[in-house]
C-alpha positions in Angstrom: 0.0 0.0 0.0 0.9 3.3 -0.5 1.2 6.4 1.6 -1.4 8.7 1.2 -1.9 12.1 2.5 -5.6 14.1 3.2 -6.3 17.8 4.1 -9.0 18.1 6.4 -10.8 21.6 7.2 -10.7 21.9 11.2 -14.4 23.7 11.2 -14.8 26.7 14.3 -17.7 25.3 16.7 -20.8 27.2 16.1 -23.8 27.3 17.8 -25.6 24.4 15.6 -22.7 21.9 16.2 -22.2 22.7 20.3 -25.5 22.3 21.4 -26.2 18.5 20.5 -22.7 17.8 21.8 -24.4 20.0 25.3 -27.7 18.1 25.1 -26.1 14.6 25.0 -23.7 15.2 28.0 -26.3 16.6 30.3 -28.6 13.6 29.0 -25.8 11.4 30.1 -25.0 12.6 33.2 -28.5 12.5 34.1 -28.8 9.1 33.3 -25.9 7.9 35.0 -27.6 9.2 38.0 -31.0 7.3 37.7 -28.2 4.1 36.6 -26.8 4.3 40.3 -30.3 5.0 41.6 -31.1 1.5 40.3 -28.3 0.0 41.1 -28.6 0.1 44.5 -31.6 -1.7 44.3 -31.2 -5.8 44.4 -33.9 -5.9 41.5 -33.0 -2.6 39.3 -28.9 -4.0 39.1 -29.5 -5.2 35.5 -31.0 -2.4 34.1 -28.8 -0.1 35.9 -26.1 -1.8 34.4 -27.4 -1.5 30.7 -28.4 2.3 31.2 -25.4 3.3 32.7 -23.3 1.5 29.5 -25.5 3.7 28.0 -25.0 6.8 29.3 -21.5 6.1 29.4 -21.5 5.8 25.5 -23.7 9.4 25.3 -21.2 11.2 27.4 -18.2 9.8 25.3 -19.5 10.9 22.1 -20.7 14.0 23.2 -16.9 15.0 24.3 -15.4 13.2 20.9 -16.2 15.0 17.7 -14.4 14.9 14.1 -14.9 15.9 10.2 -15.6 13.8 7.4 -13.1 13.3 4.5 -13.0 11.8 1.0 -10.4 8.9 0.8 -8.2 9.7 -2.2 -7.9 6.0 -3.3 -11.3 4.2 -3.2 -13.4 7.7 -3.4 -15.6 6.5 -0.5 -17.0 9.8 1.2 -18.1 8.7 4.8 -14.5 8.4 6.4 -14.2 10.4 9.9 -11.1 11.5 11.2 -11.5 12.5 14.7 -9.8 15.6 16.1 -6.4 14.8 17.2 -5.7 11.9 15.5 -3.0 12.4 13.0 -4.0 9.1 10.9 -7.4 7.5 9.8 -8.4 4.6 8.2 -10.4 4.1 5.2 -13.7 2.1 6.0 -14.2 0.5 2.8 -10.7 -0.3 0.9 -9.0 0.1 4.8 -6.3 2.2 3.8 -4.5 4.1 6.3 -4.2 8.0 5.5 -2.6 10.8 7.0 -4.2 13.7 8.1 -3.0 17.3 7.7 -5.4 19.4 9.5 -6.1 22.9 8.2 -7.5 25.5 10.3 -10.4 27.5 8.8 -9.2 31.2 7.8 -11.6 33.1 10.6 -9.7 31.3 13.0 -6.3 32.2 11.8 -7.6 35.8 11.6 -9.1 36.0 15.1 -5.1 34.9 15.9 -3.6 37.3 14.2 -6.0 40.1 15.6 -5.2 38.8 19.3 
């Protein structure tokens, strides 16, 4: 295989994009709460268990975000590269592709204005 290289646009967080990632850790937390609720009952342990997997899993993906990308070899569009990660995958031909991240160009101003 060869080496591949992507650039991916590091999109600003705007209001439309924070609050989902807001409503899915508060519904999380909540959750978790009403999971230990249950759990200290003898009967509510199994379900306690399963909703507090689940709330775990909300409040993950609320904190982990990312951007789509195109890979370059197979063309398939629905790839995600997470923020931070410097390397990705490719889902269908599973080719492994480095990520150069590029910061939007109202970010770079707002840095050169500070």
């Amino acid at each position: 295989m060869d080496f591949v290289r992507v650039e991916v646009l590091r999109r600003r967080m705007t209001v439309g994009r924070l609050v989902p990632r807001i409503f899915s850790a508060i519904s999380g937390i909540i959750l978790l709460l009403i999971s230990a609720i249950l759990m200290i009952t003898i009967i509510g342990i199994l379900p306690g268990l399963g909703l507090g997997s689940f709330s775990l899993f909300l409040i993950v993906a609320s904190f982990s975000g990312g951007e789509r990308f195109k890979c370059p070899r197979c063309g398939f569009e629905k790839n995600i590269a997470l923020y931070g990660r410097h390397n990705a995958t490719c889902s269908k031909c599973k080719q492994n592709i480095a990520i150069d991240w590029i910061r939007s160009e109202k970010t770079e101003k707002q840095k050169d204005a500070i």
